[in-house]
VOKE-321284 format. One record per residue (C-alpha): residue in one letter; x negated, y negated, z negated; residue number from 1. Coordinates in pm, whole numbers. Example, Ala and Ser with C-alpha at 12.3 -4.5 7.8 and 13.67 -1.06 7.14 Angstrom:
BEGIN
+------+--------+--------+--------+-----+
! code !     xx !     yy !     zz ! pos !
+------+--------+--------+--------+-----+
!    A !  -1230 !    450 !   -780 !   1 !
!    S !  -1367 !    106 !   -714 !   2 !
+------+--------+--------+--------+-----+
end
This chain:
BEGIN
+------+--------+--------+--------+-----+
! code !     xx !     yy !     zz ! pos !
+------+--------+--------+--------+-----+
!    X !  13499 !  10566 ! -20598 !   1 !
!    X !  13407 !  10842 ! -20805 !   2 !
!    X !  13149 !  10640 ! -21069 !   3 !
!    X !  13474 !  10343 ! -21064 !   4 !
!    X !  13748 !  10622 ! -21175 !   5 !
!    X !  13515 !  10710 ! -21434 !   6 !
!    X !  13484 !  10432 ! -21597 !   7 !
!    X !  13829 !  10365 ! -21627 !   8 !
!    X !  13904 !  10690 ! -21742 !   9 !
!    X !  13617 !  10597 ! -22018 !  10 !
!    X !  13781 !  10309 ! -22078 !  11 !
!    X !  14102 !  10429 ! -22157 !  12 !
!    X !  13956 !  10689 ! -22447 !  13 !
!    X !  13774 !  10451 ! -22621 !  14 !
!    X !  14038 !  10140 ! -22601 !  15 !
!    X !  13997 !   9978 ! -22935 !  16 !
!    X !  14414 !  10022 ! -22974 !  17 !
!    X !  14451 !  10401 ! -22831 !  18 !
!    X !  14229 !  10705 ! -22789 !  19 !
!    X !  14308 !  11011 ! -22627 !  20 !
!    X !  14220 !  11317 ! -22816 !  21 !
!    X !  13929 !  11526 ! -22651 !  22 !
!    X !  13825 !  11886 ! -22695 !  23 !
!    X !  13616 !  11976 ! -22991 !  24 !
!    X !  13761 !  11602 ! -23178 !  25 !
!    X !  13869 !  11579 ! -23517 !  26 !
!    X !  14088 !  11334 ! -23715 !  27 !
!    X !  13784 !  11227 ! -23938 !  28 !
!    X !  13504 !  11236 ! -23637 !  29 !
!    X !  13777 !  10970 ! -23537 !  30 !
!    X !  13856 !  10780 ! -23797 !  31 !
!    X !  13485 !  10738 ! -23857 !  32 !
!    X !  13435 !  10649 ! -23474 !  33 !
!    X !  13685 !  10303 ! -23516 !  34 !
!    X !  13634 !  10232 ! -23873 !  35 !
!    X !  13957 !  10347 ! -24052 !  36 !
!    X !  14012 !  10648 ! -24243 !  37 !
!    X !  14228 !  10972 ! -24192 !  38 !
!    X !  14503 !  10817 ! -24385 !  39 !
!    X !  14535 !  10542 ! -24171 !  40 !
!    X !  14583 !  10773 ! -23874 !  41 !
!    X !  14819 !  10955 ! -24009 !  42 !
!    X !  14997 !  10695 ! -24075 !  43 !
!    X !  15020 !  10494 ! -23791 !  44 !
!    X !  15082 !  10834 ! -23610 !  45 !
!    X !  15331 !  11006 ! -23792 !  46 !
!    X !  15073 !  11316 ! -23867 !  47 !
!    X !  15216 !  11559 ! -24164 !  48 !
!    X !  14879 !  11757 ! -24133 !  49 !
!    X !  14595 !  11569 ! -24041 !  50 !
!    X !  14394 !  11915 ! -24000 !  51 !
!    X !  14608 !  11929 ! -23633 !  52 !
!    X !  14566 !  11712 ! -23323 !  53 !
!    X !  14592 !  11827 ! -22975 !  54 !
!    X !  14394 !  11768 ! -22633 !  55 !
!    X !  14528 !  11502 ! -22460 !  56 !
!    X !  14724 !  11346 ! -22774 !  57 !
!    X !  14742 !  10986 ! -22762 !  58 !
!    X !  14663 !  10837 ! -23112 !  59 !
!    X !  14701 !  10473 ! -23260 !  60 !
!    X !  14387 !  10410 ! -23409 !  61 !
!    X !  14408 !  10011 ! -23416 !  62 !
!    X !  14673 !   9857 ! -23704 !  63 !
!    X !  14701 !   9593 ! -23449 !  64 !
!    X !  14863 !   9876 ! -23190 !  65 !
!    X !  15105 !  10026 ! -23426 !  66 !
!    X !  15354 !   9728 ! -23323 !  67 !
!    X !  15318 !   9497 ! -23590 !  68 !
!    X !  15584 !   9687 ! -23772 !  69 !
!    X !  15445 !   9619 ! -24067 !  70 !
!    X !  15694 !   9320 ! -24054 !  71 !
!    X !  15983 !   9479 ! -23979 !  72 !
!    X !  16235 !   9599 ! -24259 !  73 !
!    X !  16449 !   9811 ! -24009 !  74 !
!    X !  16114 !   9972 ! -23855 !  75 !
!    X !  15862 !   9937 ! -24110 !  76 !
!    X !  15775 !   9916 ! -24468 !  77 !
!    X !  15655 !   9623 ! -24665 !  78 !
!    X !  15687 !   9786 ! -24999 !  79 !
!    X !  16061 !   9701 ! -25034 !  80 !
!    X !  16339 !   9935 ! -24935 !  81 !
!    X !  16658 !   9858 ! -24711 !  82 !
!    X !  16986 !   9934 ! -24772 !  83 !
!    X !  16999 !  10033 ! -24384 !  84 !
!    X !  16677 !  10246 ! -24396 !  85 !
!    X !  16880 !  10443 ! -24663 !  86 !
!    X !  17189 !  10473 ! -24482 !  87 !
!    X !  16930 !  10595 ! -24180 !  88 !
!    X !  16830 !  10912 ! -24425 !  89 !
!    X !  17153 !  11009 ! -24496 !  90 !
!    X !  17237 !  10843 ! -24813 !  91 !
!    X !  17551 !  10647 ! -24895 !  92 !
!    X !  17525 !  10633 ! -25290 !  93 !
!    X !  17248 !  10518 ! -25413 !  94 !
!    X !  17083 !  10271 ! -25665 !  95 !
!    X !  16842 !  10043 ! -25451 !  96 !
!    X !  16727 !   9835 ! -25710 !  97 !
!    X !  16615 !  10092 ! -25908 !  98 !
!    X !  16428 !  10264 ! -25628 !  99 !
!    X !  16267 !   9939 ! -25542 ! 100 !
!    X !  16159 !   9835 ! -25885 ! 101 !
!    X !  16046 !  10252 ! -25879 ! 102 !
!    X !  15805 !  10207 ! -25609 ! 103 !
!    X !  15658 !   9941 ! -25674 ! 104 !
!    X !  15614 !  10012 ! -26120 ! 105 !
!    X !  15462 !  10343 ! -25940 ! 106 !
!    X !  15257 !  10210 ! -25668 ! 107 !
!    X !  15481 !  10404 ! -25370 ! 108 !
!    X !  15371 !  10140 ! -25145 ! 109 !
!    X !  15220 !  10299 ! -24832 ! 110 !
!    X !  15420 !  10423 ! -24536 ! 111 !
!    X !  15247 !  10805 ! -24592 ! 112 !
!    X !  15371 !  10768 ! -25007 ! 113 !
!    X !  15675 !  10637 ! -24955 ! 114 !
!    X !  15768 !  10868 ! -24622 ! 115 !
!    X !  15694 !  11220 ! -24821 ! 116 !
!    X !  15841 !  11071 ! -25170 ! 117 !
!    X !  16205 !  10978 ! -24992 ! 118 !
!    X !  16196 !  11280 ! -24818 ! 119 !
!    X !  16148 !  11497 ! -25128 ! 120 !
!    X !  16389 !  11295 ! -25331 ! 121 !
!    X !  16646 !  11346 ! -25030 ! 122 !
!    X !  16631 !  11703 ! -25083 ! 123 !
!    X !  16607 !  11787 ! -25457 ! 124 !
!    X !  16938 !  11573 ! -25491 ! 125 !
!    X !  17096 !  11611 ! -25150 ! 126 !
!    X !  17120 !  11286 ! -25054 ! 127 !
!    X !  17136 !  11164 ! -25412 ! 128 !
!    X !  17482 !  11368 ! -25490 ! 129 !
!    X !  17289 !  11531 ! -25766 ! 130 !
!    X !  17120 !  11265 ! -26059 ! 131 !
!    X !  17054 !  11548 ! -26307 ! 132 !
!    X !  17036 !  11949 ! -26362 ! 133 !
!    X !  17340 !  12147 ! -26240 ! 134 !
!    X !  17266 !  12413 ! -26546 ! 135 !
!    X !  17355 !  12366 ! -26868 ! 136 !
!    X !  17012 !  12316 ! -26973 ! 137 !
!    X !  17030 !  12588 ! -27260 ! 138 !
!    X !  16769 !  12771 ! -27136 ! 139 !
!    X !  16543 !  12483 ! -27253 ! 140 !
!    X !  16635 !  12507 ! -27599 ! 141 !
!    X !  16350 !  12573 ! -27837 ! 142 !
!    X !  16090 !  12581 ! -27537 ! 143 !
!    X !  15803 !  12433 ! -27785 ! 144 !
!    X !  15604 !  12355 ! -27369 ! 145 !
!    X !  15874 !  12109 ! -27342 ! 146 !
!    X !  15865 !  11952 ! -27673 ! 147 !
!    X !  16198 !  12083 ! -27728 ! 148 !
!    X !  16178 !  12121 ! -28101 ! 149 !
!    X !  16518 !  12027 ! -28232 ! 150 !
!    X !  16879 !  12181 ! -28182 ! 151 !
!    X !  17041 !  12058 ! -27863 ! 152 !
!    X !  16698 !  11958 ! -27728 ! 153 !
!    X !  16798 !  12165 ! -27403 ! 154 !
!    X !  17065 !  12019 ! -27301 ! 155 !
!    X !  16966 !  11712 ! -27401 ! 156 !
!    X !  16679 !  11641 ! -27219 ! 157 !
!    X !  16744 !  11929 ! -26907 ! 158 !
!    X !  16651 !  11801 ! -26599 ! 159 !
!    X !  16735 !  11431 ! -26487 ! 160 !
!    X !  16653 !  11197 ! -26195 ! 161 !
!    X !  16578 !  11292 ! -25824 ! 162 !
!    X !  16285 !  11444 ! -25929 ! 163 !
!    X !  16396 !  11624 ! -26253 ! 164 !
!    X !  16235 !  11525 ! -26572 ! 165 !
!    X !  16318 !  11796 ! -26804 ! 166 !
!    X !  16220 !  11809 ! -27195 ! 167 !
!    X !  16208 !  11623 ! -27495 ! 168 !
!    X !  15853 !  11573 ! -27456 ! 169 !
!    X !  15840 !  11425 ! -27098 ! 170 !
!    X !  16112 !  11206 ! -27171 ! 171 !
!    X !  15915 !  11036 ! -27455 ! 172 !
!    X !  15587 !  10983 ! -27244 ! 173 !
!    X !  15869 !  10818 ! -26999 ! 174 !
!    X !  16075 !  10603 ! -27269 ! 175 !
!    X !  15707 !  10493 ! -27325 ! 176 !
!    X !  15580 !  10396 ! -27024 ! 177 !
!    X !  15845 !  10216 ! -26905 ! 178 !
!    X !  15940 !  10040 ! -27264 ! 179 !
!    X !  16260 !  10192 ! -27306 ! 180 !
!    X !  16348 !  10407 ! -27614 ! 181 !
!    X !  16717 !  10423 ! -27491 ! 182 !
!    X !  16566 !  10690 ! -27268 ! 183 !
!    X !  16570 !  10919 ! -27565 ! 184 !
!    X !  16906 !  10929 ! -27548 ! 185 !
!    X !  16937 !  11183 ! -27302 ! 186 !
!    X !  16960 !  11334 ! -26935 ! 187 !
!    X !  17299 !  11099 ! -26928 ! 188 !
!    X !  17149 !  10777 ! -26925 ! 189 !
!    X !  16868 !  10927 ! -26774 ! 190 !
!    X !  17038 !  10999 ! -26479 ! 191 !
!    X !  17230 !  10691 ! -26490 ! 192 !
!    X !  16984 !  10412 ! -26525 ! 193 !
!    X !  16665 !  10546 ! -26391 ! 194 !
!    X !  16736 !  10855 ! -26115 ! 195 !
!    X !  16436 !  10682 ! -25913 ! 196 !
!    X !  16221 !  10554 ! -26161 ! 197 !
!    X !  16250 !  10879 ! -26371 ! 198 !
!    X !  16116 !  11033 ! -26046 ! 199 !
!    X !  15890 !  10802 ! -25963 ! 200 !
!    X !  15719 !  10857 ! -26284 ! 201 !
!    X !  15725 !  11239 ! -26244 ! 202 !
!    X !  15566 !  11143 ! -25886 ! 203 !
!    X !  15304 !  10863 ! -26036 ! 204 !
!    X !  15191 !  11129 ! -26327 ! 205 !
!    X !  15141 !  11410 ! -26109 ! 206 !
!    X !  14914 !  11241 ! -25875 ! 207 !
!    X !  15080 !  11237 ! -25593 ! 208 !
!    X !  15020 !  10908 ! -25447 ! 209 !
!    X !  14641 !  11058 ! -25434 ! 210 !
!    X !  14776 !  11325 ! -25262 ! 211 !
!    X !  14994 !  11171 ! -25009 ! 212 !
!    X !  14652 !  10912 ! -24961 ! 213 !
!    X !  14438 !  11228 ! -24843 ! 214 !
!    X !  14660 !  11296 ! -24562 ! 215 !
!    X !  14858 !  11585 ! -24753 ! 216 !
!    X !  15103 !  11804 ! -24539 ! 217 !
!    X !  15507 !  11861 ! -24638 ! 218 !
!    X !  15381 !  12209 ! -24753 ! 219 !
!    X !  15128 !  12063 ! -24966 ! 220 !
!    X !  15336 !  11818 ! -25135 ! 221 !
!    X !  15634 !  12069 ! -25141 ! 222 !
!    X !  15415 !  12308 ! -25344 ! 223 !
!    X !  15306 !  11990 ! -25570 ! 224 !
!    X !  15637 !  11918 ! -25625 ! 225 !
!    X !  15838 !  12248 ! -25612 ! 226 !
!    X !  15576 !  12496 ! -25701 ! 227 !
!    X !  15663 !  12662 ! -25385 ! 228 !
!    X !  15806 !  12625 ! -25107 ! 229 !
!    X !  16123 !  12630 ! -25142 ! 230 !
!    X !  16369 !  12417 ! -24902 ! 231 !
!    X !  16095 !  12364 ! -24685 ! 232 !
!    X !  16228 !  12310 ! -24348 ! 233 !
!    X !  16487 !  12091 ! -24528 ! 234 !
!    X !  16185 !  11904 ! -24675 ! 235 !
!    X !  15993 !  11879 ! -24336 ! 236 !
!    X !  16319 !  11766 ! -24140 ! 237 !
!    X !  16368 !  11452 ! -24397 ! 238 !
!    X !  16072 !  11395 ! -24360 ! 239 !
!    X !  15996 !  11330 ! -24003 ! 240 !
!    X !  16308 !  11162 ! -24021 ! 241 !
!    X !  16169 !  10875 ! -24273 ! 242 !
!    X !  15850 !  10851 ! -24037 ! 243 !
!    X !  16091 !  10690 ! -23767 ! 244 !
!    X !  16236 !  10503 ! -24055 ! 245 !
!    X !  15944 !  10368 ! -24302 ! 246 !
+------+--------+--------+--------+-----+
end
């Protein structure tokens, strides 16, 4: 009876859908064990910080167990954002056609990118009330680090988008990679046309896709993005709420 109640218990930690986390495991002795990596688990899982699993945890370490949402717009992500996942975050204004054409210009296309870049958006522009700088942006004038070389530079170009892009010299590399010199005029149209893809650029150039890919925490990508950590708890609540979401 013994031997037959071991086996099943066997059974149950090495199911090729689940495994139950045993003491001294780690998420890449894992990952290596079935043949995925630690961004997959996290993933699947909903881990922030892949450095912290439990004994007795219960991970998904089969796509094919994750519930084939994949598929599903409300539950999932297929690289295409819902107007009823962004209600779900909080937002009511917001323009989805330029956050879908954002995501997928800048490659936000996995549930671990697109999870941690929401979330971050959702709290440097509170739900998307805020498309540029609050501050005048005079205290950018003359800043030669920002390419701000010209009178009116600082106000200008202050900070625009959900992620702010802020100087003269980051909205050229912008206006460039995305083919529009109209960008160059200003934070206004800035903020207008592009709040997502102006962040998503910001996001893209940074290297944060690479980030979010290595199984990066909200403190790590709040201290990419931030250079701190401020809001963090703010940061960390948006973004479990996108893993039930995306």
């Amino acid at each position: 009876m013994k031997k037959i109640l071991f086996l099943i218990l066997i059974s149950f930690i090495i199911s090729d859908k689940y495994y139950t986390v045993q003491p001294g495991d780690t998420l890449g002795a894992i990952a290596q064990r079935y043949g995925v990596t630690v961004m997959q688990l996290c993933e699947w899982n909903g881990l922030a910080n892949p450095n912290y699993i439990y004994v007795g945890q219960q991970l998904i370490v089969s796509k094919d167990s994750s519930g084939g949402d994949d598929d599903d717009d409300e539950g999932g992500f297929t690289g295409k954002v819902t107007d009823s996942q962004m209600r779900k975050m909080g937002w009511s204004d917001y323009n989805l056609r330029d956050l879908n054409n954002c995501i997928k210009k800048w490659g936000i296309t996995t549930k671990a990118r697109i999870r941690h870049f929401i979330a971050q958006c959702s709290h440097e522009s509170e739900h998307g009330t805020y498309t540029k700088e609050l501050a005048d942006g005079s205290d950018y004038e003359y800043d030669e680090d920002l390419g701000n070389i010209y009178p009116g530079d600082g106000p200008k170009y202050k900070g625009g988008g959900y992620i702010q892009l802020t100087g003269r010299y980051n909205y050229q590399k912008f206006a460039d990679a995305i083919g529009d010199q109209n960008v160059m005029q200003g934070v206004d149209y800035v903020a207008k046309k592009y709040p997502w893809t102006s962040a998503g650029f910001w996001w893209y150039s940074n290297g944060m896709n690479e980030l979010c890919d290595r199984g990066a925490s909200v403190e790590d990508v709040t201290y990419r993005v931030n250079g701190g950590y401020n809001g963090l708890e703010d940061r960390r609540y948006y973004y479990n709420l996108a893993c039930t979401i995306f």
